[in-house]
C-alpha positions, 0 to 999 in steps of 0.5 A, spaced: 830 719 429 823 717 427 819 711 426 822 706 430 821 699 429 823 696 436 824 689 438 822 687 445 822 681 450 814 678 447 816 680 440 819 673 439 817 673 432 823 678 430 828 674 433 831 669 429 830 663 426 835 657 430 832 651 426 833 654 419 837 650 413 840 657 411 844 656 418 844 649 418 839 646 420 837 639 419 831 634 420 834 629 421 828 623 422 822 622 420 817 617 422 814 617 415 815 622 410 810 619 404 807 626 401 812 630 402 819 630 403 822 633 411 827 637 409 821 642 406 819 643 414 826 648 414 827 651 408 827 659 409 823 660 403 815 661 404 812 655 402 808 655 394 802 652 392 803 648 385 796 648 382 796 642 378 803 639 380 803 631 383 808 626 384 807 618 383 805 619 390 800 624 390 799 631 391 805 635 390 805 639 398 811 644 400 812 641 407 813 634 410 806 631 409 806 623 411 801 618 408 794 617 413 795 613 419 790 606 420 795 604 427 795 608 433 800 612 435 802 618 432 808 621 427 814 625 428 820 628 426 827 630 430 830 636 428 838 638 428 838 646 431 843 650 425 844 655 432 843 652 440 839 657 443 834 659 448 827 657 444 822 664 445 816 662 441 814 656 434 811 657 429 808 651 425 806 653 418 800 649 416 800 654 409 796 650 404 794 644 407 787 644 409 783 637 409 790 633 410 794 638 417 794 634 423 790 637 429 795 638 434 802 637 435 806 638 440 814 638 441 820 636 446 827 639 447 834 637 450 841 639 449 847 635 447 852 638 443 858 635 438 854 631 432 851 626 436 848 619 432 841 618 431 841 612 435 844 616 442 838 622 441 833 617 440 837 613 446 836 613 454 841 617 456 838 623 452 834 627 456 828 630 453 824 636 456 817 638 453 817 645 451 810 645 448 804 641 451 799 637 446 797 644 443 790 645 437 793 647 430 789 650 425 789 649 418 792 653 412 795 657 418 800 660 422 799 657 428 804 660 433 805 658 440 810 662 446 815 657 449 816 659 456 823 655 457 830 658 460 834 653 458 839 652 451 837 647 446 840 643 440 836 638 438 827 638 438 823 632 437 817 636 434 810 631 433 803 631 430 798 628 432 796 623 428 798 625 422 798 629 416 801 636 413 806 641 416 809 647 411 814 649 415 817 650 423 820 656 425 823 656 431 824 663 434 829 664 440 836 667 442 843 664 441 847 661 446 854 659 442 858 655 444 864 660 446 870 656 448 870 652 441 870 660 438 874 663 443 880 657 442 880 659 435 886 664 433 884 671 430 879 676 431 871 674 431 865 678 428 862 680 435 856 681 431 855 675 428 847 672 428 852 665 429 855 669 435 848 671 439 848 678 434 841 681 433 837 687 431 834 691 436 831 697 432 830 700 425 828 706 422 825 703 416 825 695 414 820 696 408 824 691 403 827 687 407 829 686 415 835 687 419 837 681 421 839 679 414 845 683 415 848 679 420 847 673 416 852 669 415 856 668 408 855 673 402 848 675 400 846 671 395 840 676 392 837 684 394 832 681 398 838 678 402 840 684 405 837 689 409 833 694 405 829 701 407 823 705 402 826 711 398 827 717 403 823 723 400 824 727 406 830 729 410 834 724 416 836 717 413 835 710 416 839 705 422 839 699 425 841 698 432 845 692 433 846 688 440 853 684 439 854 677 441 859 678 446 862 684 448 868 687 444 872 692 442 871 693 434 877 692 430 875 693 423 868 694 419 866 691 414 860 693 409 858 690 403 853 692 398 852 686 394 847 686 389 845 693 391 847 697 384 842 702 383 840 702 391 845 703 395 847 708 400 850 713 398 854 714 405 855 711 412 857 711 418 857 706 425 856 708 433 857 704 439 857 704 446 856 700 453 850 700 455 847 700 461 847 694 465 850 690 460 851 683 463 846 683 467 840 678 467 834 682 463 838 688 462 833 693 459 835 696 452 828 699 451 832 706 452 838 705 447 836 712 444 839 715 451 845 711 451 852 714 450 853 713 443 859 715 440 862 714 433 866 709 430 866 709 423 865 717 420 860 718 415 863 715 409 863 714 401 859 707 399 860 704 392 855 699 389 855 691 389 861 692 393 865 690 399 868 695 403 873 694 409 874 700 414 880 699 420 879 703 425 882 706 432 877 705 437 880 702 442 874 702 446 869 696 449 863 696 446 856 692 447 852 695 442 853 698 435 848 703 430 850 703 424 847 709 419 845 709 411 845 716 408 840 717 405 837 710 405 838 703 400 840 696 401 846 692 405 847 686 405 851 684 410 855 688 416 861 684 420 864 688 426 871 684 427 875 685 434 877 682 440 871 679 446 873 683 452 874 680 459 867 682 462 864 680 455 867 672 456 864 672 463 857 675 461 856 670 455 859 664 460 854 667 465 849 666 460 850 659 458 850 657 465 844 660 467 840 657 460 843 649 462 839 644 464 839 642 471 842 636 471 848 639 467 848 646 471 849 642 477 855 637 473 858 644 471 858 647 478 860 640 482 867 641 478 868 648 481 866 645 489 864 638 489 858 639 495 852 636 492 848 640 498 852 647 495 851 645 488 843 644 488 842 651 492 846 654 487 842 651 482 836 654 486 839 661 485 839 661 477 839 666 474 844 669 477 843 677 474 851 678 474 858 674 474 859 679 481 852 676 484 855 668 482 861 669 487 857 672 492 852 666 493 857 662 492 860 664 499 854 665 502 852 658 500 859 655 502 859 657 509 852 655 511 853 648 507 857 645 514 861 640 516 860 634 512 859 638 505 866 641 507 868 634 508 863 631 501 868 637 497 875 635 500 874 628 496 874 631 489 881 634 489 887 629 489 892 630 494 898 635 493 903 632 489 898 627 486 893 625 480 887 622 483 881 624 487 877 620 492 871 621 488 871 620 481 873 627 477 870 629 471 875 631 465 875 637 467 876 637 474 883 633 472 884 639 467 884 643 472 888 640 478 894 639 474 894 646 472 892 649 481 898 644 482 903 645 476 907 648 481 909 640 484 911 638 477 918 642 477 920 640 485 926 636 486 924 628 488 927 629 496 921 636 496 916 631 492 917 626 497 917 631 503 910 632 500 908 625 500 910 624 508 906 631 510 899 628 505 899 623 510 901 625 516 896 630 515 891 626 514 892 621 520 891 627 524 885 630 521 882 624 517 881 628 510 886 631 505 890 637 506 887 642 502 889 648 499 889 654 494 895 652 490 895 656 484 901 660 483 904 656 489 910 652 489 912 646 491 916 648 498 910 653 499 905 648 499 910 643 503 911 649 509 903 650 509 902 643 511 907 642 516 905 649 520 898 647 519 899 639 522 900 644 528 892 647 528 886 644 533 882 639 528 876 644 529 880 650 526 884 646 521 877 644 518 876 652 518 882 653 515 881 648 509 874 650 508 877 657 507 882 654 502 876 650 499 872 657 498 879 660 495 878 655 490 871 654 488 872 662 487 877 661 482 874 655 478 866 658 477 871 664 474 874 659 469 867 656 468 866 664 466 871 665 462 
């Protein structure tokens, strides 16, 4: 294999475009769009320039053009990301507009997932970051500009100073999906998929089209919607590494060839492997060619502008996919369906933890231990490379926290037996309680009584409730426990507790993991 075209951590131009209209995104406001419309601003098309073509308000522009300004103040738009993700770079397209492009622009970030109304964005309660300072644009240009920001977004607030003409707004960066509302549905999920976090690595040639195209979603609608190679006059064929969105094992194949009639390969096969590393923080995927790759899919017969569908017997995880066209020609798409596996869940939650705002990083961890002084040093940990150096630094935080933290996360859990806390608990954190202590829910009415004694004669001693690592107990386990530890030394039983805390708080951040 020859003539790698290769993706790296400062090729983010190559990644894809999360605001897009082709995945669902949207301006959803503007100031003023007097010129021209705001929804060119994310058509996946090129702008074009109409020589002698004008509207009723002026020049006919392909981009969001507002009126000029004679008030101070400045214009803006918010945008809807088709895709949350973590931003890598902009670029702010100001093709065709030369005496009317603003001369800087700037744009702003948050993270508010559902469909939030316009007035919430726009309201206090949503906290807006700056991902790109007051930065100079250039006319009839493709101005680019790198983001240094770790974190997951959905909405941007991208603004232009003072007013003017803008082409298009392309907003590179990784996905981050939104696993749990996936992962609840039934079925098997395209491990590769672009909305899942799926992306070409490298290619043996993208001379028509890109590889992106083919992990896309929906059917191709044209040729140049798929991935397409030059014509091969030597020996070889052509490739393209994909990287899945979460770990899986493939269950089925799909290959389509729509509209590619006189150009398709003539036959294919898929590899895959677990790569090196997998999981971790800034894995290095530079060295794909040495990874252990194994074959799938054997090299198979194609026909033209058609859909085929392969099942095949693996049956073993995989992080990456290659896929092989013989001896070169067009794809449209390609799903690889299968089941996430265990560790596949716990990186992608690992990576959606490690790319949340603070303020709701640290309302997440706080459901899994409810010491604020904990929940800030794991915040200052972040990113953790492995779900593994998580747990760990979550035991080491919670020994070296002290007393009044141990007593600060006794009061986010309700008494055995009982359904409220102390401390106000998140709808999670209820969630999460009922199931621990799921166990009361079938005991007699003499045990539950017999648990409500022992609460409170527990707590006259000690002065905090009795704290204990119910999963999978039962009531008359539980009660047992609290009656034998009534008899511990007060600075002991804290100890004790603390140790159950610890238990908890491991199980809870695997649950946020998964």
């Amino acid at each position: 294999m020859t003539d790698t075209i290769q993706t790296g951590p400062l090729a983010w131009t190559q990644l894809v475009d999360l605001a897009s209209a082709r995945l669902g995104g949207k301006v959803l406001w503007a100031n003023d769009d007097f010129f021209a419309g705001k929804e060119n601003l994310l058509k996946p098309e090129r702008p074009v320039w109409k020589e002698h073509e004008y509207t009723d308000r002026g020049k006919w522009m392909d981009g969001w053009e507002s009126r000029r300004r004679r008030t101070p103040g400045h214009d803006s738009c918010i945008v809807e990301l088709g895709l949350p993700g973590v931003v890598r770079g902009v670029v702010v397209d100001t093709a065709f507009f030369r005496g009317n492009y603003p001369e800087h622009c700037s744009l702003e970030a948050c993270a508010v997932d559902g469909a939030p109304s316009l007035d919430a964005l726009q309201g206090e309660g949503t906290h807006w970051v700056e991902v790109l300072p007051k930065s100079q644009l250039q006319g009839d240009s493709l101005n680019r500009f790198e983001i240094d920001s770790p974190n997951r977004f959905t909405h941007l607030r991208f603004h232009i100073y003072p007013d003017g003409g803008v082409a298009r707004l392309r907003v590179h960066g990784e996905v981050v999906p939104d696993w749990p509302a996936i992962l609840g549905r039934d079925g098997e999920v395209d491990l590769v998929a672009v909305e899942h976090g799926g992306r070409w690595l490298a290619a043996s040639d993208m001379f028509f089209s890109a590889p992106q195209n083919l992990l896309m979603p929906g059917r191709g609608v044209r040729m140049d919607d798929g991935w397409e190679t030059k014509r091969r006059r030597g020996p070889g064929f052509d490739w393209v590494v994909l990287r899945l969105g979460i770990a899986g094992t493939i269950r089925r194949v799909d290959v389509d060839t729509a509209h590619f009639k006189g150009n398709y390969p003539d036959t294919c096969s898929l590899d895959a492997c677990v790569a090196p590393g997998v999981g971790q923080e800034g894995a290095d995927e530079k060295h794909w060619a040495s990874w252990a790759w194994r074959e799938v899919l054997p090299r198979t017969k194609l026909a033209a502008d058609t859909r085929h569908v392969f099942h095949v017997e693996d049956g073993k995880p995989a992080t990456h996919a290659r896929i092989n066209i013989y001896p070169d020609g067009g794809v449209s798409r390609l799903r690889l369906w299968g089941t996430p596996t265990p560790e596949g869940r716990s990186a992608e939650g690992l990576r959606r933890l490690n790319a949340l705002l603070p303020r709701t990083a640290k309302a997440a961890l706080l459901e899994c231990c409810g010491s604020p002084v904990w929940a800030r040093a794991m915040l200052e940990r972040r990113p953790f490379a492995t779900p593994g150096e998580l747990y760990a630094a979550a035991d080491v935080l919670w020994q070296s926290a002290g007393r009044d933290e141990w007593l600060a996360a006794f009061k986010s859990h309700p008494e055995i037996g009982e359904r409220r806390a102390e401390q106000a608990q998140s709808a999670t954190e209820q969630a999460w309680s009922a199931a621990e202590q799921s166990g009361v829910e079938a005991a007699a009415e003499e045990t539950r009584a017999a648990l409500l004694r022992a609460n409170r004669a527990y707590r006259d001693r000690f002065g905090h409730i009795f704290i204990v690592c119910a999963t999978g107990k039962s009531a008359e386990e539980m009660l047992a426990l609290c009656e034998g530890r009534l008899a511990n030394p007060p600075e002991r039983e804290l100890e004790v507790a603390a140790e159950e805390q610890r238990k908890i708080t491991q199980l809870r951040l695997q649950k946020l993991l998964a």
